[in-house]
DOMAR-584595 format. One record per residue (C-alpha): residue number from 0; chain; x, y, z negated. Coordinates in nm, 2 decimals, m for minus. Layout:
<nodes>
node resi = NUM; chain = A; c1 = X; c2 = Y; c3 = Z
...
</nodes>
This chain:
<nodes>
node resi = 0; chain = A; c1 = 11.19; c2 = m12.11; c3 = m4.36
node resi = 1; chain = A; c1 = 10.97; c2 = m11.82; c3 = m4.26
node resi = 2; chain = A; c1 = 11.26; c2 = m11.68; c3 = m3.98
node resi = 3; chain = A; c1 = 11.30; c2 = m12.01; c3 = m3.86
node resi = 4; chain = A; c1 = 11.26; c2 = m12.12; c3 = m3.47
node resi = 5; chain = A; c1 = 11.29; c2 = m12.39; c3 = m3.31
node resi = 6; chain = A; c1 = 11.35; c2 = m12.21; c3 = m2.98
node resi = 7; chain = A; c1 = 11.63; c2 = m12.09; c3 = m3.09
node resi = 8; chain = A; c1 = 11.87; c2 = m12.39; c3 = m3.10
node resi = 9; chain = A; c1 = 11.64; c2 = m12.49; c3 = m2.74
node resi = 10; chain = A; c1 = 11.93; c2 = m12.44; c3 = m2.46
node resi = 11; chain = A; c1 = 11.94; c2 = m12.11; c3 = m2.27
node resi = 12; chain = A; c1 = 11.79; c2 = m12.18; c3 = m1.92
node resi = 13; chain = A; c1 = 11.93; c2 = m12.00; c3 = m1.57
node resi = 14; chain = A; c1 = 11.76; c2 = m11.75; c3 = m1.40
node resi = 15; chain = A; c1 = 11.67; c2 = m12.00; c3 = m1.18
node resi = 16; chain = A; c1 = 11.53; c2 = m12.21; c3 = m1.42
node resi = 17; chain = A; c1 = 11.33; c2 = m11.89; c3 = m1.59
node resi = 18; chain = A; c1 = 11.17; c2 = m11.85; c3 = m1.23
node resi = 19; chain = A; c1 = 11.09; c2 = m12.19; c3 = m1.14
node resi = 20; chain = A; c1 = 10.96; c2 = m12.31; c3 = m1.51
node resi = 21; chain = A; c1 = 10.61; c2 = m12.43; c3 = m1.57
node resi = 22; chain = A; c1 = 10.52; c2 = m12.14; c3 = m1.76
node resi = 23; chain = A; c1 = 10.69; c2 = m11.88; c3 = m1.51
node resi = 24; chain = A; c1 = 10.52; c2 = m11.58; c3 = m1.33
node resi = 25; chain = A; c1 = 10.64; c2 = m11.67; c3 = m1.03
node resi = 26; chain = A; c1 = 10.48; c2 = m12.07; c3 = m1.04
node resi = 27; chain = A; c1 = 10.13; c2 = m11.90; c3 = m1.18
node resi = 28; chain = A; c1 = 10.13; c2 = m11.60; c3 = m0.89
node resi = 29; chain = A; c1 = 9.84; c2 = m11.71; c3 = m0.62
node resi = 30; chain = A; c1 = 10.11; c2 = m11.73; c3 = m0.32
node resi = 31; chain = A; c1 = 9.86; c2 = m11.71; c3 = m0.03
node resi = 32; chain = A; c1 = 9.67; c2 = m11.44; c3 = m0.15
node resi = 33; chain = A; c1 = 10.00; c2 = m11.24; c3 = m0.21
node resi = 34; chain = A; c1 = 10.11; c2 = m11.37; c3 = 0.14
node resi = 35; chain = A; c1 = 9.81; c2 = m11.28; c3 = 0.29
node resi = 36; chain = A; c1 = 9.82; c2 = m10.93; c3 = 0.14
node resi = 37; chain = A; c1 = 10.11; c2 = m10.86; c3 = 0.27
node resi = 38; chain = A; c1 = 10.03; c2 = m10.94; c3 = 0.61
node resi = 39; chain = A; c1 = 9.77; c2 = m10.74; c3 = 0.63
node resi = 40; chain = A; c1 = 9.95; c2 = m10.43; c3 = 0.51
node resi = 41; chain = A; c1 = 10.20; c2 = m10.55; c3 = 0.78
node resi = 42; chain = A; c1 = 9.93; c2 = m10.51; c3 = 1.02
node resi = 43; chain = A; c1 = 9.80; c2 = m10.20; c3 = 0.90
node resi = 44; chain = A; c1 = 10.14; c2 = m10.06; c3 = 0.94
node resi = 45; chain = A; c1 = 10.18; c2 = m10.14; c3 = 1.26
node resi = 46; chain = A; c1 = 9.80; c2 = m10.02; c3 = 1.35
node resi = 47; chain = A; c1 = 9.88; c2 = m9.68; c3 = 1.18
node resi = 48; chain = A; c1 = 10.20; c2 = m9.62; c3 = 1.38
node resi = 49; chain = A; c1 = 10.03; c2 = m9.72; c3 = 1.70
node resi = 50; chain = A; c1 = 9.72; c2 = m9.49; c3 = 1.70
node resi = 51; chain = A; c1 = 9.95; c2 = m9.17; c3 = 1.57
node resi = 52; chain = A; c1 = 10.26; c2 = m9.17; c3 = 1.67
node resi = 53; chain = A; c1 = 10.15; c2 = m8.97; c3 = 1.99
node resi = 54; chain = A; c1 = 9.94; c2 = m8.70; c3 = 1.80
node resi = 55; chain = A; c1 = 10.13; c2 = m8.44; c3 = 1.80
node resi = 56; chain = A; c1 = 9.86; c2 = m8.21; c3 = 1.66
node resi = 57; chain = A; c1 = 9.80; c2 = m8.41; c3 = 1.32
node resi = 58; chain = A; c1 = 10.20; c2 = m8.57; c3 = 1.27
node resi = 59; chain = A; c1 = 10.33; c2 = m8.22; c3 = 1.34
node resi = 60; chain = A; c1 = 10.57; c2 = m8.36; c3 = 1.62
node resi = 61; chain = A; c1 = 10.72; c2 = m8.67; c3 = 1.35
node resi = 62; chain = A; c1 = 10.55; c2 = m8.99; c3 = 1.50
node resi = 63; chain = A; c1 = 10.63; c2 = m9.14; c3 = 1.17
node resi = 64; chain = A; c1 = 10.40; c2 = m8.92; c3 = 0.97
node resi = 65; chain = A; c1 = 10.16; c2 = m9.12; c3 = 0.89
node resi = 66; chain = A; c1 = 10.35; c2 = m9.44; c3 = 0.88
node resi = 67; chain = A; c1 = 10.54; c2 = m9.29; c3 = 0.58
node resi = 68; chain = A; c1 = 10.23; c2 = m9.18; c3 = 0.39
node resi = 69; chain = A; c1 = 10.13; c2 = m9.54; c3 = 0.47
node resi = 70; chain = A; c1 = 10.45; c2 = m9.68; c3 = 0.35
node resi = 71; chain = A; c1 = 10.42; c2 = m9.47; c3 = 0.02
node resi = 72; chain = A; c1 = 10.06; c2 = m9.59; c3 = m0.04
node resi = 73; chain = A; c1 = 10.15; c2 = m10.00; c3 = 0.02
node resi = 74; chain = A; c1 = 10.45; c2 = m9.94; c3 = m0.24
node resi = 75; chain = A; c1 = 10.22; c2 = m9.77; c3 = m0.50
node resi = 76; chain = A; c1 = 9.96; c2 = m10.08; c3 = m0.46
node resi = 77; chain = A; c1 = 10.23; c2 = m10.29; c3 = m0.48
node resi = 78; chain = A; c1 = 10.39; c2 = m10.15; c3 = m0.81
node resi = 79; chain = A; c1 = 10.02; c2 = m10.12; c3 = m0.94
node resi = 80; chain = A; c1 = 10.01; c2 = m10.53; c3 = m0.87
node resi = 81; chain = A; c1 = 10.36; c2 = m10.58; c3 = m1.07
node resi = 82; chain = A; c1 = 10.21; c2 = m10.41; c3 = m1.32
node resi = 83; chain = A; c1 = 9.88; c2 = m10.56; c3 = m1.37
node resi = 84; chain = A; c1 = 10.04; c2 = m10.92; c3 = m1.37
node resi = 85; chain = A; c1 = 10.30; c2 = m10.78; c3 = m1.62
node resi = 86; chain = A; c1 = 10.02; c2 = m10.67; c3 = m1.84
node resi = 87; chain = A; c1 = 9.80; c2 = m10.97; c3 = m1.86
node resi = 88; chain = A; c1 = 9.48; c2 = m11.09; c3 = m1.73
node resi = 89; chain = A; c1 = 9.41; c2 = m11.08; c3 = m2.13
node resi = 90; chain = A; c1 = 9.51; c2 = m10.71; c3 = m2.22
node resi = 91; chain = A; c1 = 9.39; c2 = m10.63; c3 = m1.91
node resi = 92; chain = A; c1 = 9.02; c2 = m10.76; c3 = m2.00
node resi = 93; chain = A; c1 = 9.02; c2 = m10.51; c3 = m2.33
node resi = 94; chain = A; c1 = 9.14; c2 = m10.23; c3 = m2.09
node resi = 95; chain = A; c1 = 8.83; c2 = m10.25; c3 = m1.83
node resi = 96; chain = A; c1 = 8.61; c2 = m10.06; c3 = m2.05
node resi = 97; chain = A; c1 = 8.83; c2 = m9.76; c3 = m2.00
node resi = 98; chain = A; c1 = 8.91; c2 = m9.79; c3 = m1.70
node resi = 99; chain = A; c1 = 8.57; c2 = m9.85; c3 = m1.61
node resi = 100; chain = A; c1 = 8.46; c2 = m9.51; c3 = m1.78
node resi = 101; chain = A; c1 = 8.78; c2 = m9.32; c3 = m1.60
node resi = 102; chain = A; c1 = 8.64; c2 = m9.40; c3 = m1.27
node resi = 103; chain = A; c1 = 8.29; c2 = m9.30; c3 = m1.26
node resi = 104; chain = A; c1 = 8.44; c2 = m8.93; c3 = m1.47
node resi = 105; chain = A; c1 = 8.65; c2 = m8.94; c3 = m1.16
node resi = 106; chain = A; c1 = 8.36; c2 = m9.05; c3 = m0.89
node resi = 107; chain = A; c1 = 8.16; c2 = m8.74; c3 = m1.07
node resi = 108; chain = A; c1 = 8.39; c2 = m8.53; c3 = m1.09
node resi = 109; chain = A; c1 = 8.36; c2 = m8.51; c3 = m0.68
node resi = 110; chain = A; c1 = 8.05; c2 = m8.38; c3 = m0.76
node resi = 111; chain = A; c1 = 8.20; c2 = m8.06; c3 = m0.92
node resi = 112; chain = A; c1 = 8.40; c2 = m7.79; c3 = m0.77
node resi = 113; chain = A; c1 = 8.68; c2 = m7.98; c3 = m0.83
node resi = 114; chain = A; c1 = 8.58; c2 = m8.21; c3 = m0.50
node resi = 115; chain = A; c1 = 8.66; c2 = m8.17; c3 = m0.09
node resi = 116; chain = A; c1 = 8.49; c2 = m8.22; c3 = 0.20
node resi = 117; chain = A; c1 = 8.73; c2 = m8.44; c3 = 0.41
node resi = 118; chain = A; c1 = 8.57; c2 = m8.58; c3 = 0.83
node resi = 119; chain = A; c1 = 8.20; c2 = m8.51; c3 = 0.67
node resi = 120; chain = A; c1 = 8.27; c2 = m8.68; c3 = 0.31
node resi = 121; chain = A; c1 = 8.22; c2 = m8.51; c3 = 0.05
node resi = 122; chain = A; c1 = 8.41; c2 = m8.79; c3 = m0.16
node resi = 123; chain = A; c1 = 8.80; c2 = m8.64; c3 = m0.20
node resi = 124; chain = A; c1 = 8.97; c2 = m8.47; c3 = m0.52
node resi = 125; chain = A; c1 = 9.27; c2 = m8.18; c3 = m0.37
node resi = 126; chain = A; c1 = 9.57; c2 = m8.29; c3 = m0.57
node resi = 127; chain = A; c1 = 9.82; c2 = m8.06; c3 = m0.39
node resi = 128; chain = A; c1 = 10.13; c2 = m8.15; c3 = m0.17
node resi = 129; chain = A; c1 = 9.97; c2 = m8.25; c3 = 0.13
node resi = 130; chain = A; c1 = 9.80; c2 = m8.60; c3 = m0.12
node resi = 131; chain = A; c1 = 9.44; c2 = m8.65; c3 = m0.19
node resi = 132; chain = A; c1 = 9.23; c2 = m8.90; c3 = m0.35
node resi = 133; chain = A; c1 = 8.96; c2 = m9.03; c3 = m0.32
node resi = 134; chain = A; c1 = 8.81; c2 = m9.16; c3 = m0.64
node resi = 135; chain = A; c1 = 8.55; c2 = m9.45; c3 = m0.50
node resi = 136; chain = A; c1 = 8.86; c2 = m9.67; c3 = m0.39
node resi = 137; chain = A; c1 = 8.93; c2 = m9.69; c3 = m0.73
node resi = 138; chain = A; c1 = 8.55; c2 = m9.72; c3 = m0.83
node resi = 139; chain = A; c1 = 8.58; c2 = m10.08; c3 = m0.60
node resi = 140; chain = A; c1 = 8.85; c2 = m10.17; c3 = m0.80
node resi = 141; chain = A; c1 = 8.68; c2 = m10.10; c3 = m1.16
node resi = 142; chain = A; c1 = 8.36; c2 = m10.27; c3 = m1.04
node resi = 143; chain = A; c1 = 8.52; c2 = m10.60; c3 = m0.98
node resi = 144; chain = A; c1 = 8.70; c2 = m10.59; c3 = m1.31
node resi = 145; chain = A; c1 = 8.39; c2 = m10.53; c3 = m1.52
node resi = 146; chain = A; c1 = 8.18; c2 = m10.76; c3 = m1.30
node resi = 147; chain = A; c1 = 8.44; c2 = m11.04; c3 = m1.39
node resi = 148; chain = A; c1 = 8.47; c2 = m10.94; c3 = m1.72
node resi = 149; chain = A; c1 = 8.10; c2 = m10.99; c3 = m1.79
node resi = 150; chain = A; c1 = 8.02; c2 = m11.30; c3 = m1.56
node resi = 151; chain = A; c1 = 8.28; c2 = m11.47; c3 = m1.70
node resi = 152; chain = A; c1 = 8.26; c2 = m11.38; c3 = m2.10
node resi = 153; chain = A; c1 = 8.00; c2 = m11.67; c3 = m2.18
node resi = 154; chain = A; c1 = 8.14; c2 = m11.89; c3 = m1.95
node resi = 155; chain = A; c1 = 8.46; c2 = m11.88; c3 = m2.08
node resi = 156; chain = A; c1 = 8.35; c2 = m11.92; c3 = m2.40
node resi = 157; chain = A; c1 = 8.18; c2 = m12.25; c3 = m2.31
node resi = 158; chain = A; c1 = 7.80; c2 = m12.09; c3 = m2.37
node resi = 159; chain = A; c1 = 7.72; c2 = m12.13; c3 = m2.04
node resi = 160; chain = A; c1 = 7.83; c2 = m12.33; c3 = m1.67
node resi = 161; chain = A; c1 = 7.73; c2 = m12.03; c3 = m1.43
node resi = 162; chain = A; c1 = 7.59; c2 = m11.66; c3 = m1.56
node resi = 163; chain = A; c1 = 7.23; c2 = m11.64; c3 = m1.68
node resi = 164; chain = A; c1 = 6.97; c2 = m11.41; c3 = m1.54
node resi = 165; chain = A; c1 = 7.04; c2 = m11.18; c3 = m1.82
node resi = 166; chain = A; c1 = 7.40; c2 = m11.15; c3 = m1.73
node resi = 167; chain = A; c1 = 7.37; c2 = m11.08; c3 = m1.37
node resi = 168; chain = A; c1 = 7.16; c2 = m10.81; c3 = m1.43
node resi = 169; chain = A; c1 = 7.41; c2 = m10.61; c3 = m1.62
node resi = 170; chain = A; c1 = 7.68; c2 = m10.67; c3 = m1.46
node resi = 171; chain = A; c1 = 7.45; c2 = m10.58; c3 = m1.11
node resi = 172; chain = A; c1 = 7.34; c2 = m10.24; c3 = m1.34
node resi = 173; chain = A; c1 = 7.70; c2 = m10.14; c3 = m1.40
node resi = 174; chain = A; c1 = 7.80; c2 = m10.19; c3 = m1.05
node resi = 175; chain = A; c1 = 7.50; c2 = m9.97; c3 = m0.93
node resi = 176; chain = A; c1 = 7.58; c2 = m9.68; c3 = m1.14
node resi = 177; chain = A; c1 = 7.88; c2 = m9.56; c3 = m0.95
node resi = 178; chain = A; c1 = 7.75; c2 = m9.69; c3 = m0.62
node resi = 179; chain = A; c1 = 7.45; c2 = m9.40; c3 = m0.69
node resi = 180; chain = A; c1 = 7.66; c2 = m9.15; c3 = m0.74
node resi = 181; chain = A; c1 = 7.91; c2 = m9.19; c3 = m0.46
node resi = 182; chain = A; c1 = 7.58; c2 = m9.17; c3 = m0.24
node resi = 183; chain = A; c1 = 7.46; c2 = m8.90; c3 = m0.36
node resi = 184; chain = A; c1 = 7.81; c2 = m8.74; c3 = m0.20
node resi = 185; chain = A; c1 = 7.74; c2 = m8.88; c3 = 0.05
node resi = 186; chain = A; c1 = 7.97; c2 = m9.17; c3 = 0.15
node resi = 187; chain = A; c1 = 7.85; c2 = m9.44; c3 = 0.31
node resi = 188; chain = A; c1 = 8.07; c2 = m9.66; c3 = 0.40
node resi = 189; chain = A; c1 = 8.24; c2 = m9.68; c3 = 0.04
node resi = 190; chain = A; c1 = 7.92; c2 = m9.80; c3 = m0.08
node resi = 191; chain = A; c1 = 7.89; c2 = m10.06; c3 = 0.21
node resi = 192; chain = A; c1 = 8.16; c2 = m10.22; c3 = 0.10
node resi = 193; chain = A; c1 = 8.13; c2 = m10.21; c3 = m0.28
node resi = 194; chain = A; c1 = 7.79; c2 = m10.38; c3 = m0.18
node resi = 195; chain = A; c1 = 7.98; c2 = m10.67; c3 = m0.01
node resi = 196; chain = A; c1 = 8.20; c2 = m10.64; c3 = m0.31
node resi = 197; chain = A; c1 = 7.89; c2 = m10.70; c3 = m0.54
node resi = 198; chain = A; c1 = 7.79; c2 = m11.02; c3 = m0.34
node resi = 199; chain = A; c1 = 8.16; c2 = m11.15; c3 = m0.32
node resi = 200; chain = A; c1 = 8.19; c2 = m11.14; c3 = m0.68
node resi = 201; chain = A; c1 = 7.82; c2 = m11.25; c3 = m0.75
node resi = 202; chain = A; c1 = 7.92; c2 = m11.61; c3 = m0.52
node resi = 203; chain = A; c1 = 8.25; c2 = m11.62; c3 = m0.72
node resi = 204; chain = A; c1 = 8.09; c2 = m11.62; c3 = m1.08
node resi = 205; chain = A; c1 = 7.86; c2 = m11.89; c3 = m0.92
node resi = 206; chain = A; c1 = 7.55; c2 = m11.70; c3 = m0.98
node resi = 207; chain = A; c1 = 7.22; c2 = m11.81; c3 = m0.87
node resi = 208; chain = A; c1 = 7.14; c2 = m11.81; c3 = m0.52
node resi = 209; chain = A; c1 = 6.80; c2 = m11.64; c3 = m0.59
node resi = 210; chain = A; c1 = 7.05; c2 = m11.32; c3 = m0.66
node resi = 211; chain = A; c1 = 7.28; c2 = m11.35; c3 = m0.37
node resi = 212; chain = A; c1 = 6.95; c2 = m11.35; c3 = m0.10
node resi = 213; chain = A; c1 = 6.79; c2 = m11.14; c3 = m0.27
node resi = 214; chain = A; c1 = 7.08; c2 = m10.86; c3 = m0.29
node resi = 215; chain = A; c1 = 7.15; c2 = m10.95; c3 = 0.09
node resi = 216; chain = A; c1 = 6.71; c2 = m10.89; c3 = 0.15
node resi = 217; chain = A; c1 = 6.77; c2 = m10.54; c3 = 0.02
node resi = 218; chain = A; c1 = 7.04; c2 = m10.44; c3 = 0.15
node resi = 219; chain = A; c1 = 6.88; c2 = m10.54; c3 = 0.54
node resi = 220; chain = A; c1 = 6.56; c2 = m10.35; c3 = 0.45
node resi = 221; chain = A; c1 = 6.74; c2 = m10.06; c3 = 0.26
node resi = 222; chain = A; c1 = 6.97; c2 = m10.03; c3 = 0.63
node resi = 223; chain = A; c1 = 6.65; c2 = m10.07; c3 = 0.83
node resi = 224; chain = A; c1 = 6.51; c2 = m9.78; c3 = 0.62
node resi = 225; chain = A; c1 = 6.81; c2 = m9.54; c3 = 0.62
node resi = 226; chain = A; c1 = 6.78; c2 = m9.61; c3 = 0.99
node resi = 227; chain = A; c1 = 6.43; c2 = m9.52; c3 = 1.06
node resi = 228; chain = A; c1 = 6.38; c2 = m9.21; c3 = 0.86
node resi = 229; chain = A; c1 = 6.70; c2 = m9.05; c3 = 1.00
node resi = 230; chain = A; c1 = 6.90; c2 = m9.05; c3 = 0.64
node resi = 231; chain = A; c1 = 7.21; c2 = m9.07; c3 = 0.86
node resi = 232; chain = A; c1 = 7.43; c2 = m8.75; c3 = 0.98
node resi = 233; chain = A; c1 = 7.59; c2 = m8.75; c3 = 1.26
node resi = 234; chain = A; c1 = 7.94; c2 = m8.82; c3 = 1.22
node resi = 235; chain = A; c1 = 7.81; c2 = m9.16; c3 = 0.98
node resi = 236; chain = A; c1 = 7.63; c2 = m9.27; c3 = 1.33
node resi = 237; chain = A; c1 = 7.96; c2 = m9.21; c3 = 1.52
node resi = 238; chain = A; c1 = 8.12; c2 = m9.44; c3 = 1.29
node resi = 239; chain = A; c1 = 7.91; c2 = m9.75; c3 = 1.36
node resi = 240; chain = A; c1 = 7.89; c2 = m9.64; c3 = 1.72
node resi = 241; chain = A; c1 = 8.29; c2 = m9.64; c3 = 1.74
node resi = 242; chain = A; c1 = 8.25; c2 = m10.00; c3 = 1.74
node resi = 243; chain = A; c1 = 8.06; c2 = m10.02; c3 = 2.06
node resi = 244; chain = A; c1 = 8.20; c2 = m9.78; c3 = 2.25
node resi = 245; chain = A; c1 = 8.63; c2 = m9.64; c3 = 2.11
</nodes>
């Protein structure tokens, strides 16, 4: 009786059925999320073609320049997401160890001759073929996976109803380590928002709030201080003043 299965006498189901099923990727996929990123790279698209397609100098006289590149990059995030759900949130968990490690080889390899200065950053890797890359967007990536992973693992397990003191703390340590070292590039505005990734996954995880005002006390002094004592080159400054004055 050991080949015996039950599921196979079970009646085959239509491809409809397959999709709409309990158990089905497709009725466990978080449709406004999806919806919502799609949208925005809608958005993006359209922001991208607007502001280039009259440079002539940088699209080489093909208005569409950069909206293809853009194109190409949405379809590679998108086949990344296919991917990842295909995988499992479960083999995925045993795999952000390594993929954890890969990104901050990758954020210190910048540091090597091996990196490229790009509008003042020193932050980009020259793959060839007119691509780059920039290893800290996938440094944000890695430090939400291993923030999860270790927020979550005692509450999962039913140990705990929100991460202990103990937990935050390495999960906050883990997270810092790459943020120092794409500093030290310098890039500042990849480490502003992997600081307001920190916080978003802190609330998430339901850690204490003595964490979340705390991180957002240091971050207002530590701008206040990068401030004052001038830490800031000049093209950095034009980025915040862009805001005021495009």
């Amino acid at each position: 009786m050991s080949g015996f299965s039950v599921s196979r006498y079970a009646p085959k189901r239509s491809a409809w059925g397959r999709l709409t099923a309990r158990d089905s990727v497709v009725r466990r996929l978080d449709w406004p999320l999806l919806g919502s990123a799609i949208a925005l790279s809608l958005i993006g698209s359209a922001l991208v073609y607007s502001a280039t397609r009259g440079r002539d100098a940088l699209t080489h006289g093909d208005p569409y320049y950069f909206l293809l590149r853009h194109a190409l990059n949405t379809g590679i995030g998108f086949a990344l997401m296919v991917g990842t759900i295909w995988l499992g949130h479960r083999t995925l968990r045993g795999a952000v160890p390594i993929l954890y490690g890969l990104s901050v080889l990758l954020v210190l390899a910048v540091l090597t001759p091996l990196g490229a200065t790009v509008n003042g950053a020193h932050a980009w890797i020259i793959i060839g073929g007119g691509f780059s890359l920039q290893p800290s967007e996938f440094t944000k990536i890695t430090i939400i996976l291993v923030m999860a992973m270790i927020l979550a693992a005692r509450v999962d397990a039913g140990d705990q109803v929100h991460p202990d003191h103990r937990t935050v703390a390495k999960a906050l340590g883990l997270a810092l380590l790459p943020m120092v070292i794409v500093m030290g590039m310098p890039d500042l505005g990849s480490v502003m928002v992997m600081a307001v990734i920190v916080l978003g996954v802190l609330l998430a995880s339901g850690a204490s709030n003595r964490w979340i005002f705390g991180l957002l006390g240091a971050g207002v002094a530590g701008a206040v201080a990068v401030w004052q004592l001038g830490l800031l080159d000049d093209y950095q400054i034009a980025r915040f003043a862009a805001f005021a004055n495009p």
